[in-house]
C-alpha positions as CSV (number, residue, x, y, z in Angstrom):
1,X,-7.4,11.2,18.0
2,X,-3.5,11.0,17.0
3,X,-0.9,10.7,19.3
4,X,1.2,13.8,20.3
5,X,3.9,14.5,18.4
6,X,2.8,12.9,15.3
7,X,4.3,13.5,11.8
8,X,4.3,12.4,8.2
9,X,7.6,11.4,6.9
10,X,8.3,11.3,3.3
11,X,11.2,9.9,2.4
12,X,12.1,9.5,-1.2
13,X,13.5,6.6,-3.9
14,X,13.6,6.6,-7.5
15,X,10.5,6.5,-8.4
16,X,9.1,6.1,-5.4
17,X,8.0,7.5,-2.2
18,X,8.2,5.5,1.3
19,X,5.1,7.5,3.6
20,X,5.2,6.6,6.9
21,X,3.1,8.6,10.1
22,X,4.9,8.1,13.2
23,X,3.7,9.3,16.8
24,X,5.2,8.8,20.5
25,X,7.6,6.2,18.6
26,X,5.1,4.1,17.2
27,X,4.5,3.6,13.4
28,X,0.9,4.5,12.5
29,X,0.3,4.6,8.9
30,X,2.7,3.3,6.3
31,X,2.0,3.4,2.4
32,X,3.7,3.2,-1.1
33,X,3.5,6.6,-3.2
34,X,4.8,5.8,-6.8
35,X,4.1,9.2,-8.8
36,X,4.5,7.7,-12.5
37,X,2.5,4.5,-11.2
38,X,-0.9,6.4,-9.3
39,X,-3.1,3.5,-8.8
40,X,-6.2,5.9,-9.8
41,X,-8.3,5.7,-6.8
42,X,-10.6,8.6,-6.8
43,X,-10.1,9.8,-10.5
44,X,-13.3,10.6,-12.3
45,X,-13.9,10.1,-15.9
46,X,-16.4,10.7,-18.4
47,X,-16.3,7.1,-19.8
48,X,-18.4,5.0,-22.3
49,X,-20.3,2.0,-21.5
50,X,-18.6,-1.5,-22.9
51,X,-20.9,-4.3,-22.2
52,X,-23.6,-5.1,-19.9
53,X,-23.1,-8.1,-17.7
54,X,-26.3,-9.2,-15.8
55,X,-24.8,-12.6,-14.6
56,X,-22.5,-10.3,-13.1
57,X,-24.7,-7.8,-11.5
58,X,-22.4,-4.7,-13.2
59,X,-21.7,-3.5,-16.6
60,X,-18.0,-3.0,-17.9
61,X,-17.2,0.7,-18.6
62,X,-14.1,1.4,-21.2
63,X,-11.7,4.0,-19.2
64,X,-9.8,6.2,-21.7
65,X,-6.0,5.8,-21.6
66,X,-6.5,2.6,-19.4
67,X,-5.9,-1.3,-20.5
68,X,-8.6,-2.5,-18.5
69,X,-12.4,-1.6,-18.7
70,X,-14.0,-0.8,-15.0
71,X,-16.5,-2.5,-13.6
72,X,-19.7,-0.8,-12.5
73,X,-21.9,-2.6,-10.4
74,X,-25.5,-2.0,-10.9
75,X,-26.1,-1.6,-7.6
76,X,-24.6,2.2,-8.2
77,X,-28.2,3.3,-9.1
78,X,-27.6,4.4,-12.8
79,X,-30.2,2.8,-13.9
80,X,-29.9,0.6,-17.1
81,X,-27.1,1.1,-20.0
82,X,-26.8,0.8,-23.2
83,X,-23.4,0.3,-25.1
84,X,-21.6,3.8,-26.0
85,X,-23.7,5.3,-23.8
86,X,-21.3,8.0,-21.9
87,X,-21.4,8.3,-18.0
88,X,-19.5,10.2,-15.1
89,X,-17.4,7.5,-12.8
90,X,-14.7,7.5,-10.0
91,X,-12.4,4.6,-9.2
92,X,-13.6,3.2,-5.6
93,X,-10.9,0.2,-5.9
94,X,-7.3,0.2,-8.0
95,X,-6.5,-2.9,-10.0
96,X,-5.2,-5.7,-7.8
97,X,-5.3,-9.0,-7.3
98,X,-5.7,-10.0,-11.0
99,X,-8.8,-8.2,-11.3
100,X,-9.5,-4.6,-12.6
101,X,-10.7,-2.0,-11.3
102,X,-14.1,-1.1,-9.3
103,X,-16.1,1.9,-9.9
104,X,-18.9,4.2,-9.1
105,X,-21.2,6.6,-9.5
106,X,-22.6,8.1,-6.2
107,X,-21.6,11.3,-4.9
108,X,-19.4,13.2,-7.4
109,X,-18.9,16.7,-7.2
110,X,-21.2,18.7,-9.4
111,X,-18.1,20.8,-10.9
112,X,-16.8,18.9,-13.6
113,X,-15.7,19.9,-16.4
114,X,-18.2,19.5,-19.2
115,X,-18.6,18.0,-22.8
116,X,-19.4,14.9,-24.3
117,X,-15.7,13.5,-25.1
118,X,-14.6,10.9,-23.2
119,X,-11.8,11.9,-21.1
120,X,-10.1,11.8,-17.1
121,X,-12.1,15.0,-15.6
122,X,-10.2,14.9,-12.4
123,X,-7.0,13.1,-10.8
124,X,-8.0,11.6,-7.2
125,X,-5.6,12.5,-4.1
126,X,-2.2,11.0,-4.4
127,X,-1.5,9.3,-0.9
128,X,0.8,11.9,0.7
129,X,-2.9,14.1,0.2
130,X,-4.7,11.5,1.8
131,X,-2.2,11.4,4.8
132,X,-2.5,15.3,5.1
133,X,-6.0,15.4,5.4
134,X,-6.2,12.3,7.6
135,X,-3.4,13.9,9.8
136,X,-4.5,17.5,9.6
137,X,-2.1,19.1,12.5
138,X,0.8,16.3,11.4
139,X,3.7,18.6,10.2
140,X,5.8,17.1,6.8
141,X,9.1,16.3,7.0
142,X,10.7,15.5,3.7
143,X,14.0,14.9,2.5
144,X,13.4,16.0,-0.9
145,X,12.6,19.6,-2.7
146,X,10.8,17.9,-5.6
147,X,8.2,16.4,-3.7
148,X,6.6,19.8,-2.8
149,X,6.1,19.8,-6.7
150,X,3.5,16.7,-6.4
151,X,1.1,18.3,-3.9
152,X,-1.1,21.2,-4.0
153,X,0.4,24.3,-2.7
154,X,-2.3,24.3,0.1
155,X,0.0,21.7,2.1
156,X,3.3,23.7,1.4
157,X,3.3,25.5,4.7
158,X,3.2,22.2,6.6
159,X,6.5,21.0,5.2
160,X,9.9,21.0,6.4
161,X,12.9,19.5,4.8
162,X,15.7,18.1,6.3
163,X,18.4,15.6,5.3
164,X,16.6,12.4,5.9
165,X,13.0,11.9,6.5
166,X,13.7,8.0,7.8
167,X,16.1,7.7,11.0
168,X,17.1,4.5,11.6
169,X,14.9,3.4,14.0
170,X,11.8,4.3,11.1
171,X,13.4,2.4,8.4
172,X,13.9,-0.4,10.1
173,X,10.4,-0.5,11.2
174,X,9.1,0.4,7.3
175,X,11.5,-2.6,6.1
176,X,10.2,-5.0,8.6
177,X,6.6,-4.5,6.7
178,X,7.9,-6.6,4.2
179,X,9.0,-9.8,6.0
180,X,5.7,-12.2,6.5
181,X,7.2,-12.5,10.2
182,X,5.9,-10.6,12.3
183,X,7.2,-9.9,16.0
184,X,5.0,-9.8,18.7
185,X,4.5,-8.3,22.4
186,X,5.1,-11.4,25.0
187,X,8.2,-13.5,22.3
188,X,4.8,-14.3,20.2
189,X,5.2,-13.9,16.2
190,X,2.4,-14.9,13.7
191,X,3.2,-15.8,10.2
192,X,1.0,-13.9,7.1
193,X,0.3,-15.5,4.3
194,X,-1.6,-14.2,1.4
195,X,-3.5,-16.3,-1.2
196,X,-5.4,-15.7,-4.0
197,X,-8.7,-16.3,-2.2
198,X,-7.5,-15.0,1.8
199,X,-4.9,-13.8,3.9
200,X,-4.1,-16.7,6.2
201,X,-2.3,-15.4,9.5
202,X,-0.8,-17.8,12.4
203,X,0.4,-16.9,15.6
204,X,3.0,-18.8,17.3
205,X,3.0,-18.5,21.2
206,X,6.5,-17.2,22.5
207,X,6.9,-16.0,26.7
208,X,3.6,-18.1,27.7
209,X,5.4,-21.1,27.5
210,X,6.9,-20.1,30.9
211,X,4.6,-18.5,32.4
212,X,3.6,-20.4,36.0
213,X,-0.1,-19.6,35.3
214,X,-2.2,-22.6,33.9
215,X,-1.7,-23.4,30.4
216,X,-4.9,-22.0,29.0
217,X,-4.7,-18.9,31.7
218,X,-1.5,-17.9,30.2
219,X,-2.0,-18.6,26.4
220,X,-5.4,-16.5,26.4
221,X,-3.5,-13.8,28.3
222,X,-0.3,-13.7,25.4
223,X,-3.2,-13.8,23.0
224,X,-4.9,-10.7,24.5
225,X,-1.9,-8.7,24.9
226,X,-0.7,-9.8,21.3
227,X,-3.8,-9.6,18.8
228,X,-3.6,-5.4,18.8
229,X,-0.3,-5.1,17.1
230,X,-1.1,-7.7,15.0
231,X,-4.2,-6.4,13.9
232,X,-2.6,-2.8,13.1
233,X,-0.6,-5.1,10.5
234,X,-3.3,-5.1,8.9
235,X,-3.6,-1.4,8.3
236,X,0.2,-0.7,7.8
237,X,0.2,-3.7,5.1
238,X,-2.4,-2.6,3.4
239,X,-3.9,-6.8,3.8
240,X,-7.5,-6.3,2.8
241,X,-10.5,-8.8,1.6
242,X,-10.8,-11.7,3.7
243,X,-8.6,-12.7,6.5
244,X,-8.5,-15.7,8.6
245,X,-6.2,-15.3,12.2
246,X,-5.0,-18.6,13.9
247,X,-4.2,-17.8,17.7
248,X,-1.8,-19.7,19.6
249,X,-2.2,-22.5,21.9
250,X,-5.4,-21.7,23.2
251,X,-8.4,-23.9,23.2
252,X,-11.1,-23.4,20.4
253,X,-13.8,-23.1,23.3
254,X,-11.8,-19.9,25.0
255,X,-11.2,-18.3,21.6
256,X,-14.7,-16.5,21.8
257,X,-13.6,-14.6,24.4
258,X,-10.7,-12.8,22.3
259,X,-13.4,-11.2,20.0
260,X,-14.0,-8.0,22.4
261,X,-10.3,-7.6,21.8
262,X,-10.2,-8.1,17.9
263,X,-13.3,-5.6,18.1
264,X,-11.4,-2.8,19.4
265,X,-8.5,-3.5,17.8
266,X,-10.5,-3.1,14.4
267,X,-12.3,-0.2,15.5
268,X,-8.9,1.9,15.4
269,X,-8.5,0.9,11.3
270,X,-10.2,3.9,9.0
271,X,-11.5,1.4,6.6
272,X,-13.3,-0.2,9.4
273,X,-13.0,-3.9,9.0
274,X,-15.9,-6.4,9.9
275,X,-14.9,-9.3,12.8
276,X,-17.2,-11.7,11.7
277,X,-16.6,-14.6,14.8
278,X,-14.4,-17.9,15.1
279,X,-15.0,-20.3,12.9
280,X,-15.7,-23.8,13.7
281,X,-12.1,-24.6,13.6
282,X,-11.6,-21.5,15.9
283,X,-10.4,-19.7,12.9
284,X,-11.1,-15.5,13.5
285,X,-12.8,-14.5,10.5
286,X,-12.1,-10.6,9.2
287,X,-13.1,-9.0,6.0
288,X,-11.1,-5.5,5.4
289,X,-12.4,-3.2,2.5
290,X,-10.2,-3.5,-0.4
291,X,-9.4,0.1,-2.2
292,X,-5.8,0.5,-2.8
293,X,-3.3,-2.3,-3.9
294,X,-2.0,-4.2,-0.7
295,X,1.4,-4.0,0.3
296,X,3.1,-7.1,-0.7
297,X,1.5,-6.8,-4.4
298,X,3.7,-3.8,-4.6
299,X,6.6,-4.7,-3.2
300,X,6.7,-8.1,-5.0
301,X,5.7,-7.1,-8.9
302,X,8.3,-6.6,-11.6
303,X,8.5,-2.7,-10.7
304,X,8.7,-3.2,-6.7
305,X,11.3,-5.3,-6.8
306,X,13.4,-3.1,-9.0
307,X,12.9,0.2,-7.5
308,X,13.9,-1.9,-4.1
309,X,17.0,-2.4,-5.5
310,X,17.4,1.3,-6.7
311,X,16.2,2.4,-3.7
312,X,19.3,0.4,-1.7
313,X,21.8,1.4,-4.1
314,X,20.5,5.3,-3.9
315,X,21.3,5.0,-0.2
316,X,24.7,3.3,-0.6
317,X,25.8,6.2,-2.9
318,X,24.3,8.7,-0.8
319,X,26.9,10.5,0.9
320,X,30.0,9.1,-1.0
321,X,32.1,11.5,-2.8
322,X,31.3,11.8,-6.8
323,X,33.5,9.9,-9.0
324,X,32.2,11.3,-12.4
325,X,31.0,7.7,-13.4
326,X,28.0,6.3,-14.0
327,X,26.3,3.7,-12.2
328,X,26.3,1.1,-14.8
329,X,22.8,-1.4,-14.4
330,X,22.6,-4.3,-17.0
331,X,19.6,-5.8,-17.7
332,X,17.5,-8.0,-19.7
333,X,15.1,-6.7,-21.8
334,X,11.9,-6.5,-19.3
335,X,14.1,-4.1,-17.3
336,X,15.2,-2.3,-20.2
337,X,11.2,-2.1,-21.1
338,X,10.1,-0.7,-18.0
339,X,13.0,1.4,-17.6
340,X,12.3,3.0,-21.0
341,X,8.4,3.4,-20.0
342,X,9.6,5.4,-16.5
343,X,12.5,7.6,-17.7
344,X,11.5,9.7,-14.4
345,X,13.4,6.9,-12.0
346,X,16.4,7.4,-14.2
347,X,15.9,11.2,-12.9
348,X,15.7,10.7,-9.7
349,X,18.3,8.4,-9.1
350,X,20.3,11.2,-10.5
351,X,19.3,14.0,-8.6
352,X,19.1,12.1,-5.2
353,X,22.7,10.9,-5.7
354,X,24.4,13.2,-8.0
355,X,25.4,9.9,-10.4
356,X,24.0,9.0,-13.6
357,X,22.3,5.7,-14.1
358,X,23.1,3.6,-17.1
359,X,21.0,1.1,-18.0
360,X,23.1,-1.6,-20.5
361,X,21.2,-4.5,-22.2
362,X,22.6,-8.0,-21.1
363,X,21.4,-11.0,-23.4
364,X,22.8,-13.3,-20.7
365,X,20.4,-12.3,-17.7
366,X,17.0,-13.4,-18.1
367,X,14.0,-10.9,-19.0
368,X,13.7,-9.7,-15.6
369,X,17.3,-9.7,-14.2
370,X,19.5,-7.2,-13.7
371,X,22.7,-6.4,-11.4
372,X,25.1,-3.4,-10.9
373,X,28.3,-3.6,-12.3
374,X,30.8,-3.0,-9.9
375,X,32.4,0.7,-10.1
C-alpha cells in the first residue's frame, strides 16, 4: 500500500522528463522519461525471424525500424523457426548494457491488428503510464501543458498543473541519484559501483564508531538500521542484474543475520529481486530483473549528458526576463548530429524558456563538446 499523500511529479526538460513519486516526504519511485528516445519496453511487433542460434538457446528476430535484431529465447514456447518466418513479439528488456534487446512471446493480447507485413502493432506504456497505473489514486502534478499530449486522455482528470512540479527539497533528492555516494541513516554511506559484469556496493560505517555498545553490537545494529534505504537505491536507480553489497565493519560470521532485513527490504521492490545469501567473503549476493535501462546508463551516455546540461541552463533562464536573443550552444559535430536527429529538444527548450536555441558548429571542441556562449 502507498503512503498518504502520495503523488506523481512530472517535471519537465528538453527532451526529457524527470518522474519522481513522492509520499509523507519520502522519494518512492524515480525514473527517466525521454519521449523521442522510448526504450520500447512493451511494444509488439510482427517481426521476421533472422537466424537461429542453438548455442545460444534463442533465435535473433529482425525488428522493423530498429538497428539491432531481438533476441528470443526458445524457452518462449514458439516452437522451432525457420528464417523469414514472421511472428508476433513484445520487448520484455530495452537495449542496455551493450547488449540488445530481449523478447517474448507469451501472453499478448489477441487484438492486434492483422496482416502479414512486418510492422510495430502496438507502442508499450511510456513510464509516466506505468507510474499511473502503479499509483492508481496518486494525483499528477506537472509543470508543463504538453505533457498531457503524451498520455492517453484516460489519465487527464488526474492532472494538475502548477508552476513547478520539483520543490527544492525533490530536486535535490532526484539529483542526489546520480552521485555513487550515497548517505545513510546512522553517518553510514556506501559507495555503488557498476561494472560490466555487477554492481559492486560498499558501505562505510559512520555513528557506530561511537557508539559505547561492543564493537560488533553496534556495527550489526548501524547495519540493520542502514541496509533499507540502501536497498530502495536499488529501485530508484534503476541498478538491476547482479549486485554484490559489502556491509561495514561487521564480522563475516554475524553477516547472516542481516539477511531477514535484506529480505524485507527486497520484498517492498515491484520487480521483486532474489537475496541469494553471503558469500564466502561475506559478500550479500542480489540479482534484480533487468527490463528498463538503469539509471546511470542514462545519465552518463552522449544524450544524458547533454540534456543535463540543457536541462540546467532551462532552469537558469527560467524566470529571467526575455532579451530577444538566442541562446547560442557550439558544438562539435556529435552534438550537432544528435541535435539534428531530436529537433524536438530544440522545441522545448524554446517553449519552457521563451528563448531560442542555437546550435553553432565549433571545429575547435571535440566531437562530443559543447559549451554556451555567454549572452
Amino acid at each position: 500500500m502507498a503512503p498518504l499523500n502520495t503523488r506523481i511529479c512530472a517535471s519537465s526538460g528538453p527532451g526529457e522528463i524527470r518522474l519522481a513519486v513522492t509520499g509523507n516526504g519520502q522519494l518512492l519511485d524515480f525514473t527517466l522519461w525521454r519521449p523521442d528516445m522510448a526504450d520500447g519496453v512493451g511494444d509488439i511487433y510482427r517481426a521476421p525471424v533472422s537466424a537461429h542460434v542453438p548455442a545460444l538457446g534463442g533465435t535473433f528476430i529482425t525488428l522493423p525500424g530498429q538497428e539491432q535484431a531481438g533476441f528470443l529465447p526458445d524457452s518462449e514456447g514458439l516452437g522451432p523457426l525457420t528464417q523469414g518466418q514472421s511472428v508476433l513479439v513484445t520487448v520484455t528488456r530495452s537495449a542496455q548494457g551493450g547488449k540488445g534487446v530481449r523478447l517474448g512471446a507469451r501472453n499478448l493480447p489477441s487484438n492486434l491488428p492483422g496482416g502479414a507485413e512486418p510492422q510495430l502493432l502496438r507502442r508499450g506504456p511510456t513510464p509516466l503510464e506505468r507510474l499511473a497505473r502503479q499509483y492508481p489514486d496518486a494525483p499528477i502534478v506537472i509543470d508543463d501543458a504538453n505533457i498531457a499530449t503524451l498520455i492517453p486522455a484516460a489519465f487527464h482528470p488526474r492532472l494538475t498543473r502548477v508552476n513547478s512540479a520539483f520543490d527544492s527539497e525533490l530536486r535535490a533528492q532526484a539529483d542526489a541519484l546520480e552521485d555513487p555516494v550515497v548517505a545513510l541513516p546512522g553517518g553510514m554511506s556506501a559507495s555503488i559501483t557498476p561494472t560490466p559484469a555487477l554492481v559492486a556496493i560498499d558501505m562505510d560505517g559512520g555513528a557506530a564508531s561511537a557508539d559505547r555498545r561492543p564493537k560488533q553490537t553496534a556495527q550489526f545494529a548501524a547495519n540493520r538500521d542502514a541496509l533499507p534505504d540502501l536497498l530502495h537505491q536499488l529501485r530508484l536507480r534503476n541498478l538491476s542484474g547482479a549486485i554484490i553489497v559489502d556491509v561495514a565493519g561487521l564480522a563475516i560470521r554475524k553477516r547472516r543475520a542481516l539477511g531477514e532485513t535484506i529480505g524485507a527490504a527486497l520484498a517492498l521492490d515491484p520487480l521483486r529481486p532474489r537475496f541469494l545469501g553471503f558469500t564466502a567473503l561475506g559478500l550479500a549476493e542480489i540479482v534484480r530483473p533487468r527490463v528498463h535501462p538503469p539509471l546511470h546508463e542514462l545519465l552518463n551516455s552522449r544524450a544524458g549528458r547533454l540534456l543535463r546540461a540543457l536541462r540546467v541552463r532551462m532552469q537558469a533562464d527560467r524566470g529571467m526576463p526575455p532579451n530577444g536573443r538566442p541562446v547560442r550552444l557550439e558544438c562539435g559535430y556529435g552534438i550537432m548530429q544528435i541535435l539534428q536527429d531530436h529537433p524536438a529538444w530544440m522545441e522545448d527548450f524554446m517553449r519552457l524558456t521563451g528563448r531560442m536555441l542555437q546550435p553553432v558548429p565549433d571545429q575547435t571542441l571535440p566531437a562530443n563538446g559543447w559549451r554556451f556562449d555567454h549572452d
